[in-house]
DOMIKOL-298054 format. One record per residue (C-alpha): residue in three letters; chain; x, y, z. Coordinates in steps of 0.001 Angstrom, whole numbers, plus 500000, padded with zeros to 6 digits. Example, Ala and Ser with C-alpha at 12.3 -4.5 7.8 and 13.67 -1.06 7.14 Angstrom:
2
+------+-----+--------+--------+--------+
| type | mol |      u |      v |      w |
+------+-----+--------+--------+--------+
|  ALA |   A | 512300 | 495500 | 507800 |
|  SER |   A | 513670 | 498940 | 507140 |
+------+-----+--------+--------+--------+
//
This chain:
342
+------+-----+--------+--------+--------+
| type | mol |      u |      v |      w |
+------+-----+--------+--------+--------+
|  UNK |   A | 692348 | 887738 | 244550 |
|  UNK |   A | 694981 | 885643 | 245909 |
|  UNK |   A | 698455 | 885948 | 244961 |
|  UNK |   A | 699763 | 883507 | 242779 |
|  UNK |   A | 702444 | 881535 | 244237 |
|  UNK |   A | 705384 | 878972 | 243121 |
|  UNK |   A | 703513 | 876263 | 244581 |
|  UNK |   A | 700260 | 877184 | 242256 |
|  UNK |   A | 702792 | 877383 | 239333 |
|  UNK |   A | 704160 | 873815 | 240299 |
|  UNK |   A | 700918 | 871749 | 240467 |
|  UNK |   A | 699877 | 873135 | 237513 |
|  UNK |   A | 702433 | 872276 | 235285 |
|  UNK |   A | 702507 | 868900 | 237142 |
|  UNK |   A | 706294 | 869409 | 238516 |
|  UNK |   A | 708333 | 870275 | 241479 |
|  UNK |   A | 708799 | 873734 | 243277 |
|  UNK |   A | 712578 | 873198 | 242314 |
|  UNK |   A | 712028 | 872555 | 238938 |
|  UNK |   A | 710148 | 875594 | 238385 |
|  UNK |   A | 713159 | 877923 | 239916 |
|  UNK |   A | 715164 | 876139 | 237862 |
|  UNK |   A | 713199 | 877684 | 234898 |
|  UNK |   A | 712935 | 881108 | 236306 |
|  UNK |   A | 716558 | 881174 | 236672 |
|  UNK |   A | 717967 | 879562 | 234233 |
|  UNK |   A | 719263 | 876936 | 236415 |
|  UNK |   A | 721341 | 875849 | 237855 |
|  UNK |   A | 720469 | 872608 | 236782 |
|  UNK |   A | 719131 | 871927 | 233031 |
|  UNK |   A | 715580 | 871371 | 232658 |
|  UNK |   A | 713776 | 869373 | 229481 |
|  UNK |   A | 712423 | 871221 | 226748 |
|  UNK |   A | 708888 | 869603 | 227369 |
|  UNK |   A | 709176 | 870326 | 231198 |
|  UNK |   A | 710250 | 873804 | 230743 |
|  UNK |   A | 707577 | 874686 | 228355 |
|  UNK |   A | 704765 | 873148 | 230596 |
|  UNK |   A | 706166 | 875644 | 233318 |
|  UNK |   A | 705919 | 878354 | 231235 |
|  UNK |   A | 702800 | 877767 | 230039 |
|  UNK |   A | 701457 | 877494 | 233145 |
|  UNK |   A | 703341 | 881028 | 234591 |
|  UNK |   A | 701247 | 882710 | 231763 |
|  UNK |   A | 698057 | 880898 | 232674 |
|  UNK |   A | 698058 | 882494 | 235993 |
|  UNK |   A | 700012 | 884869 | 235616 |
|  UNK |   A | 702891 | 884391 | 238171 |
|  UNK |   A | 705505 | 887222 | 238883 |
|  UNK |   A | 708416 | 885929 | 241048 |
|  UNK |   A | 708997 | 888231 | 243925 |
|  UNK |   A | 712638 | 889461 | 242664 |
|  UNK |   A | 713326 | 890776 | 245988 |
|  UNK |   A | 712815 | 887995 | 248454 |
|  UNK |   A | 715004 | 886510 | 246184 |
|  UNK |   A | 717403 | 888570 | 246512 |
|  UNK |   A | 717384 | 888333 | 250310 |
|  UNK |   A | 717440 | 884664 | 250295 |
|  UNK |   A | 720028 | 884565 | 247479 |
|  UNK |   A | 722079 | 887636 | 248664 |
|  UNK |   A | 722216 | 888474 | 245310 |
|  UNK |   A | 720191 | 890554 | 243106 |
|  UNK |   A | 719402 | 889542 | 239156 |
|  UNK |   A | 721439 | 892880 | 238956 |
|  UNK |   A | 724631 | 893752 | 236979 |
|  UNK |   A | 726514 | 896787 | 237678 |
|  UNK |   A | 728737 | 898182 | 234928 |
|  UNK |   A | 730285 | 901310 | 235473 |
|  UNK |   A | 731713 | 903163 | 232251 |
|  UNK |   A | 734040 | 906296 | 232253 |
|  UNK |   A | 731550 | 908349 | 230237 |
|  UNK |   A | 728326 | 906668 | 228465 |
|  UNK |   A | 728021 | 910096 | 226124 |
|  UNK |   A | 730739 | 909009 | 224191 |
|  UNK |   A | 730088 | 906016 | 220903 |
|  UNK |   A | 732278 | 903861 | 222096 |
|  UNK |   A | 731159 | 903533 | 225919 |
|  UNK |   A | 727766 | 903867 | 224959 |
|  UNK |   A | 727439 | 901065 | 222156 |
|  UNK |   A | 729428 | 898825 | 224869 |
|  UNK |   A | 727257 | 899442 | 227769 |
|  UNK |   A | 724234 | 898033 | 225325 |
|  UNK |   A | 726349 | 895145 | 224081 |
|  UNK |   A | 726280 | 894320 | 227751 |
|  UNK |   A | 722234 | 895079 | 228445 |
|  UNK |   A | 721815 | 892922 | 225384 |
|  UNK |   A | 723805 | 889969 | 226472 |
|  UNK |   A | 722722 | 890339 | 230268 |
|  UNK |   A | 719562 | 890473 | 228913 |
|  UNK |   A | 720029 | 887007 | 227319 |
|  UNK |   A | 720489 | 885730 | 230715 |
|  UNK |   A | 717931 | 886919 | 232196 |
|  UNK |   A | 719715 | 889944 | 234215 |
|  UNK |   A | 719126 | 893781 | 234086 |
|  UNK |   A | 721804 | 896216 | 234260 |
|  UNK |   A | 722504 | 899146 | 236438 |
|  UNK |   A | 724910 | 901704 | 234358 |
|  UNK |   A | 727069 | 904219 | 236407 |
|  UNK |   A | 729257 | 907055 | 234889 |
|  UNK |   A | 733050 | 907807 | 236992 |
|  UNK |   A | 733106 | 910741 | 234402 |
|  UNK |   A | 736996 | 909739 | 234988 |
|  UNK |   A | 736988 | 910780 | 238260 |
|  UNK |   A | 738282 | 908075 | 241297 |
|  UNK |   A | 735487 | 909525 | 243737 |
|  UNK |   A | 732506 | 908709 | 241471 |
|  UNK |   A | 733932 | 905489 | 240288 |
|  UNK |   A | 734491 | 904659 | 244205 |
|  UNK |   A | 730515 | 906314 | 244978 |
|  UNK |   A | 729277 | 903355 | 241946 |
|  UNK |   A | 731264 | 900476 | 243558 |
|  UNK |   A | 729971 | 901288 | 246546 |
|  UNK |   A | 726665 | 901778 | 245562 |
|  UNK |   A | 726220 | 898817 | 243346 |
|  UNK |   A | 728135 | 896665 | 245734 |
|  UNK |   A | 726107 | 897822 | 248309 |
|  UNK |   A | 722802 | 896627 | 246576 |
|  UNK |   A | 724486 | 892991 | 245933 |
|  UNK |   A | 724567 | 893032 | 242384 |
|  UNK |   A | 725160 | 889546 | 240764 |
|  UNK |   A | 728321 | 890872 | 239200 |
|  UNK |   A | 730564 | 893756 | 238353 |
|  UNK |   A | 731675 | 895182 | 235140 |
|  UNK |   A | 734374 | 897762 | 235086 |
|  UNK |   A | 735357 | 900038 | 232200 |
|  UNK |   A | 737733 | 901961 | 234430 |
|  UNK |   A | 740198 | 904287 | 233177 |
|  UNK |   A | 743297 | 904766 | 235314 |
|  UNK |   A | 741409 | 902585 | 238457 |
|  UNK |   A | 742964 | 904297 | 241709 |
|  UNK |   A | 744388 | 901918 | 244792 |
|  UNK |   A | 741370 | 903442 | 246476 |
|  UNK |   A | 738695 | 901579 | 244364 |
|  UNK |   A | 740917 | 898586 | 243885 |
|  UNK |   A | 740519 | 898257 | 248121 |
|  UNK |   A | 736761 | 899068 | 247692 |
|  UNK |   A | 736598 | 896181 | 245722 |
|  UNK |   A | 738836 | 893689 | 247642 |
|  UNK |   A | 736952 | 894670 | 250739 |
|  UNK |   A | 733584 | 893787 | 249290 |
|  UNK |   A | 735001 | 890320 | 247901 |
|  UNK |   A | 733298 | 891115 | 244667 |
|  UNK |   A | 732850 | 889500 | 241358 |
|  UNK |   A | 734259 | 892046 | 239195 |
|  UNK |   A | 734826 | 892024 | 235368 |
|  UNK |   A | 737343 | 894101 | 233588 |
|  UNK |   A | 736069 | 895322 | 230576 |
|  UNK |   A | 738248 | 896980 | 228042 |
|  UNK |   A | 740694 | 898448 | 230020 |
|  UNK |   A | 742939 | 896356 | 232391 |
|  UNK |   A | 744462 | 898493 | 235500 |
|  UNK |   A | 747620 | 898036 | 236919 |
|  UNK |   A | 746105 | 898314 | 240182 |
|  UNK |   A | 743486 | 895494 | 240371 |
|  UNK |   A | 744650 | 892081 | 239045 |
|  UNK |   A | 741147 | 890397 | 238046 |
|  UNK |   A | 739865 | 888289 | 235391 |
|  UNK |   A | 739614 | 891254 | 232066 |
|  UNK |   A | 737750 | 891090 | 228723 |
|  UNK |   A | 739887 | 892814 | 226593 |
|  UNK |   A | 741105 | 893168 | 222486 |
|  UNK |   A | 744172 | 893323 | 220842 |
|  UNK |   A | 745291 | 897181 | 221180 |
|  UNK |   A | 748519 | 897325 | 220359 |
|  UNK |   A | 748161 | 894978 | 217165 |
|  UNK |   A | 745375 | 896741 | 215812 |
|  UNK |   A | 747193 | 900202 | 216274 |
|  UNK |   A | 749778 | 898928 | 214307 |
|  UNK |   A | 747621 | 897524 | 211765 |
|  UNK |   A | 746502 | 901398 | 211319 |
|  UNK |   A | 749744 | 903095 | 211065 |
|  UNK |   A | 751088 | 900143 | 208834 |
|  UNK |   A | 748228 | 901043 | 206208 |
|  UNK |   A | 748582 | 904703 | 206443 |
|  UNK |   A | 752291 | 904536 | 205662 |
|  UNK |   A | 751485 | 901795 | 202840 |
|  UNK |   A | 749983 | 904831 | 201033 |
|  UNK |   A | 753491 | 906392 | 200865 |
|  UNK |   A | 753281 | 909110 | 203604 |
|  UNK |   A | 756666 | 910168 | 204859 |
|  UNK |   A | 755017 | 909545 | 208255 |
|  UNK |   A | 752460 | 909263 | 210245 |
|  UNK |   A | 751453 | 911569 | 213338 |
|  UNK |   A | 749432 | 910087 | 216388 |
|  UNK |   A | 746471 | 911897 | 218169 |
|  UNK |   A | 746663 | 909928 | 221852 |
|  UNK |   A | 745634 | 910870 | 225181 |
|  UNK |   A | 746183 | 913693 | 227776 |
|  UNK |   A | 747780 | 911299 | 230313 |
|  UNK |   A | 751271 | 912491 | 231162 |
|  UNK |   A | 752029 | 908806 | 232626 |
|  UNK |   A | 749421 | 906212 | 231149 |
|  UNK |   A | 748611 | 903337 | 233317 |
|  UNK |   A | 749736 | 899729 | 232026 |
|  UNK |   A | 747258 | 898089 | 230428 |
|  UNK |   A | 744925 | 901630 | 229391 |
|  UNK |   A | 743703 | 900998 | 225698 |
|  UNK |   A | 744746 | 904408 | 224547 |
|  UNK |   A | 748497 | 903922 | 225508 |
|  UNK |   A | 748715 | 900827 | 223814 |
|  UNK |   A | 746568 | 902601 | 220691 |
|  UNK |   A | 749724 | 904860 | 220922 |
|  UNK |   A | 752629 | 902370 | 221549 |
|  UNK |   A | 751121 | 900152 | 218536 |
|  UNK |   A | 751615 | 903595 | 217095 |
|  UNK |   A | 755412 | 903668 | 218168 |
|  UNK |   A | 755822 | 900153 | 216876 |
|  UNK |   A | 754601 | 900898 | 213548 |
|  UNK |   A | 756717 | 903625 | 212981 |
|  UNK |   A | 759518 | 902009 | 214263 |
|  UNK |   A | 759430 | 899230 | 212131 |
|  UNK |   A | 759368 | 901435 | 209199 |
|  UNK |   A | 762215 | 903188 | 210162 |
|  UNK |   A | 760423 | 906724 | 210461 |
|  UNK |   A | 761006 | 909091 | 213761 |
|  UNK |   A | 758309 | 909484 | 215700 |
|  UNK |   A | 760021 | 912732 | 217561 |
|  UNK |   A | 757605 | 915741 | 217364 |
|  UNK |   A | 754968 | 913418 | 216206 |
|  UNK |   A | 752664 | 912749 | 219497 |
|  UNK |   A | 750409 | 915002 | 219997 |
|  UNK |   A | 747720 | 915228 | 222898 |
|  UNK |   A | 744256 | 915351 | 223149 |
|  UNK |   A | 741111 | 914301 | 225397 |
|  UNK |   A | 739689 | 911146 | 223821 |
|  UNK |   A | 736032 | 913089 | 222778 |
|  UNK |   A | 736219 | 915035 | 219265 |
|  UNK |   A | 735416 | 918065 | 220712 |
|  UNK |   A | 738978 | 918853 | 222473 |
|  UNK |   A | 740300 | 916699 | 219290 |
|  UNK |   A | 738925 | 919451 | 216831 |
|  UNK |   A | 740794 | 922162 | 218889 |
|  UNK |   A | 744054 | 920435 | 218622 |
|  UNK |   A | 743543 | 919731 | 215212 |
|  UNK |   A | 742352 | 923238 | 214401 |
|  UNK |   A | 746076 | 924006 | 215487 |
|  UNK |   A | 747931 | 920979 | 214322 |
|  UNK |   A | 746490 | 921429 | 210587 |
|  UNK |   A | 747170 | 925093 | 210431 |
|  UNK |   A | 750844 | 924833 | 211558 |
|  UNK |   A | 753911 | 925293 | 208680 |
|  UNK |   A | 754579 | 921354 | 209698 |
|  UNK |   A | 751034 | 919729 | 208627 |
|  UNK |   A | 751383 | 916273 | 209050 |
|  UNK |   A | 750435 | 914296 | 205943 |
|  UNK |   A | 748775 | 911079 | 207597 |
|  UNK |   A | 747391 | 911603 | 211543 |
|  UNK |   A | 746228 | 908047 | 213113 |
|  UNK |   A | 743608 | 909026 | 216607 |
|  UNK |   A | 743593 | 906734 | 219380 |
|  UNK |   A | 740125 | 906924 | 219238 |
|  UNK |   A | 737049 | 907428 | 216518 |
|  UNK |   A | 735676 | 910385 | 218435 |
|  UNK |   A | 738700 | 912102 | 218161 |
|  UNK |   A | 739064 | 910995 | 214095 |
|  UNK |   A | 735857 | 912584 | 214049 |
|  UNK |   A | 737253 | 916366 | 215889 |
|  UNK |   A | 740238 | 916054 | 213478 |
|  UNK |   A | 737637 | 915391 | 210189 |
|  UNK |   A | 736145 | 918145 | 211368 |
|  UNK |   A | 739310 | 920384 | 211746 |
|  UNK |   A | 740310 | 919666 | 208402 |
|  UNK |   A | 736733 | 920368 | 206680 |
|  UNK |   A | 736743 | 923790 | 208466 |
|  UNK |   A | 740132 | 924832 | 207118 |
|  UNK |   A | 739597 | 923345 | 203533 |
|  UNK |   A | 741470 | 920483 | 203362 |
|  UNK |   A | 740872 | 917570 | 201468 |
|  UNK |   A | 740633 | 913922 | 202808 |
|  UNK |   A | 742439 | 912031 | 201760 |
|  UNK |   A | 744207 | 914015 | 199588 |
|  UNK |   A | 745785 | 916503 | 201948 |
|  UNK |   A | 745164 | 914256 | 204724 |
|  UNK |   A | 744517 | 910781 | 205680 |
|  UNK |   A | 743133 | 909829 | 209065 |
|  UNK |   A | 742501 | 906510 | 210524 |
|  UNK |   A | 740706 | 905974 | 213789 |
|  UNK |   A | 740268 | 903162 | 216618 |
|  UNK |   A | 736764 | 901611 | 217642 |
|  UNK |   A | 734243 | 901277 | 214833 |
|  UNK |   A | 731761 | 903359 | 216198 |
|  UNK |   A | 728636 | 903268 | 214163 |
|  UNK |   A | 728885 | 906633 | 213502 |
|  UNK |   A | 732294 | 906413 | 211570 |
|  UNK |   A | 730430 | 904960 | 208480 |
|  UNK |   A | 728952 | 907481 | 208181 |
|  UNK |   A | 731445 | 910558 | 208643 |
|  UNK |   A | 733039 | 912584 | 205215 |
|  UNK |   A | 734380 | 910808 | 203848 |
|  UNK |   A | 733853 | 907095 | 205732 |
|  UNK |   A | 736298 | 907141 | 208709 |
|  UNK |   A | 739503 | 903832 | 208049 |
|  UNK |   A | 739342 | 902506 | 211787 |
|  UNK |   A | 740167 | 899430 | 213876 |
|  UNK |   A | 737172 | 897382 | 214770 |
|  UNK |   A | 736724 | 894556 | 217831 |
|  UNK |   A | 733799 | 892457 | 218490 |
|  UNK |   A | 732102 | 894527 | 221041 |
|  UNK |   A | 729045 | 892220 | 221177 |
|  UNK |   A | 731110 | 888764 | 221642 |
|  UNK |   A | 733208 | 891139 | 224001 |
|  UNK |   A | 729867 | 891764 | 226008 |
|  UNK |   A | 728957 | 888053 | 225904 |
|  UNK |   A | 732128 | 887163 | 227257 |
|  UNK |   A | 731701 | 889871 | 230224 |
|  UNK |   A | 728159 | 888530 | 231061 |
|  UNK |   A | 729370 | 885080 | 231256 |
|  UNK |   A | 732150 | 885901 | 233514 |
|  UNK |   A | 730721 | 887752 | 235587 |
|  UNK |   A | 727783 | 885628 | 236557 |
|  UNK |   A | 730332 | 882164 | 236348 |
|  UNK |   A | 733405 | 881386 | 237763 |
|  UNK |   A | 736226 | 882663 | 236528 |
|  UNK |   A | 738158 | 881534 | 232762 |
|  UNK |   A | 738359 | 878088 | 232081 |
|  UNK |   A | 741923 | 876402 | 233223 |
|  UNK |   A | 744365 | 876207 | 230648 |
|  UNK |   A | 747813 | 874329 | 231076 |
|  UNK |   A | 747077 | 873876 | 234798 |
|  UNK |   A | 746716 | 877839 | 234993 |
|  UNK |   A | 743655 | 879790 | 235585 |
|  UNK |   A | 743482 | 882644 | 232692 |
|  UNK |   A | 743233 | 885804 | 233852 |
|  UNK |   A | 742460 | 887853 | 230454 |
|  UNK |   A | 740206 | 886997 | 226930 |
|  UNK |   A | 741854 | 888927 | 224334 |
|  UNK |   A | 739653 | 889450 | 221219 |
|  UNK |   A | 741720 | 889824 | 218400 |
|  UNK |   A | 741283 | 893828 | 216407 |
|  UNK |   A | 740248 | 894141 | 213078 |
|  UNK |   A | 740973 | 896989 | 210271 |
|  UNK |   A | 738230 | 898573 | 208745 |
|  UNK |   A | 739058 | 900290 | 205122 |
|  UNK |   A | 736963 | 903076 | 204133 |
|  UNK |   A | 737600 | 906054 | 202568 |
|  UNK |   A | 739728 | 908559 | 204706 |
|  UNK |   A | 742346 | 906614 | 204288 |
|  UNK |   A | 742869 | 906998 | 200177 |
|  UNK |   A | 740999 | 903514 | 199699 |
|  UNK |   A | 738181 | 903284 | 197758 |
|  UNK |   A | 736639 | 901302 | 200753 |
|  UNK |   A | 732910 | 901383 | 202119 |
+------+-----+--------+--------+--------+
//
């Protein structure tokens, strides 16, 4: 049986070779409704697959996205990395996911790789991104997407949301219950990079506390961002003589380690202990009691990442090129808090 070709696909829909890439790719150029669905119709009559990969060598490009995350077992990377499936999805790309695990040599052995295999775009959830990768990039001439986290060491067009506000948002409702203070669970970073979501979770953290007039000395404490190395330090924060009465995470899975902590050694939360979180993982509905947390909107966040990565650049504002999208942050009230919330 012969293959079924562009041409075939063309005549039968009684339209140009052109036109019908233009459907398959979703452009560039806009196609009528009745044109379009006379193409597809007659795709699924016979049956045409494109070939994806002389495509690619014609193109240079791939209907590829890579995305790199620091670790897709944790909620928050994990829901993120499908926001972006989903949305590529939409537009008719696939995506490639790639874990650095937080280390510079795997996140430089992904940009390499993906960049190698001339993915349409690149999106970057990079913790910490090293001068190394920042080269790898440069060198390639890539179309790269910042995603979440904005390093100091590559200046590129970033999807990000409000951090700092929505920390503060946090600590401001925690204290609103009438704790003395409020003790912060951040990262294990000695120096935190500008621009790395957990050091701004923390300095919207300082802010807060600031503003209220409370000290914040003795009040950091450190911890991995999964709940697992959370629980640990919670396990000793809790059972200290100076148990802090409120404790706001820089990240859910972290609230979730210190929920944990505090169910183990019989505490009661709220009551001896209100927590607040950051991210809105799904899974912080359902936690005991409901985790309070700051929430973005990972899915618009996505959409936004998509369409960068596979357009050009933000749209010109004041004669300037943007560089970031900020989304603003949002606080969710549940229960661990001392609300009566969801």
């Amino acid at each position: 049986m012969a293959k079924v070709t562009r041409d075939d696909v063309a005549r039968l829909a009684g339209t140009s070779t052109a036109v019908v890439s233009y459907v398959i790719n979703n452009g560039p150029r806009p196609v009528a409704p009745a044109t379009r669905e006379r193409v597809l119709a007659a795709i699924k009559e016979l049956g045409y697959r494109p070939d994806r990969v002389a495509q690619a060598m014609a193109s240079r490009r791939t209907d590829l996205i890579g995305m790199i995350v620091p670790d897709a077992r944790q909620p928050f990377f994990a829901e993120m990395a499908h926001a972006v499936e989903r949305a590529a999805a939409d537009r008719g790309k696939m995506v490639l996911v790639g874990n650095s695990d937080y280390r510079d040599e795997r996140e430089i052995h992904y940009l390499r790789a993906f960049l190698g295999m001339r993915v349409a775009g690149l999106i970057l959830v990079s913790q910490g991104m090293s001068e190394r990768a920042a080269q790898e990039i440069e060198a390639w001439d890539a179309r790269v997407v910042l995603l979440h986290e904005r390093p100091e060491a590559l200046d590129d067009v970033a999807v990000v949301t409000d951090d700092i506000g929505g920390a503060q948002l946090a600590t401001r409702h925690l204290l609103e219950h009438g704790h003395a203070y409020v003790a912060c669970l951040g990262g294990i970073e000695s120096t935190p990079s500008v621009g790395d979501p957990v050091a701004d979770h923390v300095e919207g953290w300082r802010r807060a506390m600031r503003e209220a007039g409370r000290s914040i000395e003795g009040r950091l404490y450190q911890a991995a961002y999964d709940r697992y190395d959370a629980y640990e330090t919670a396990l000793k924060i809790l059972s200290g003589p100076d148990r802090p009465p409120a404790i706001f995470c820089a990240t859910d899975d972290q609230a979730i380690g210190v929920l944990r902590a505090a169910r183990e050694l019989r505490l009661d939360v709220p009551g001896d202990l209100a927590v607040a979180g950051f991210d809105d993982v799904k899974e912080a509905a359902l936690t005991d009691p409901p985790l309070t947390t700051v929430s973005s909107d990972r899915p618009a966040m996505a959409r936004a990442a998509v369409d960068l990565v596979l357009d050009d650049g933000l749209k010109v504002s004041g004669g300037r090129r943007e560089r970031v999208k900020q989304f603003p942050s949002a606080l969710v009230i549940r229960h661990s808090c001392g609300c009566n919330g969801a």
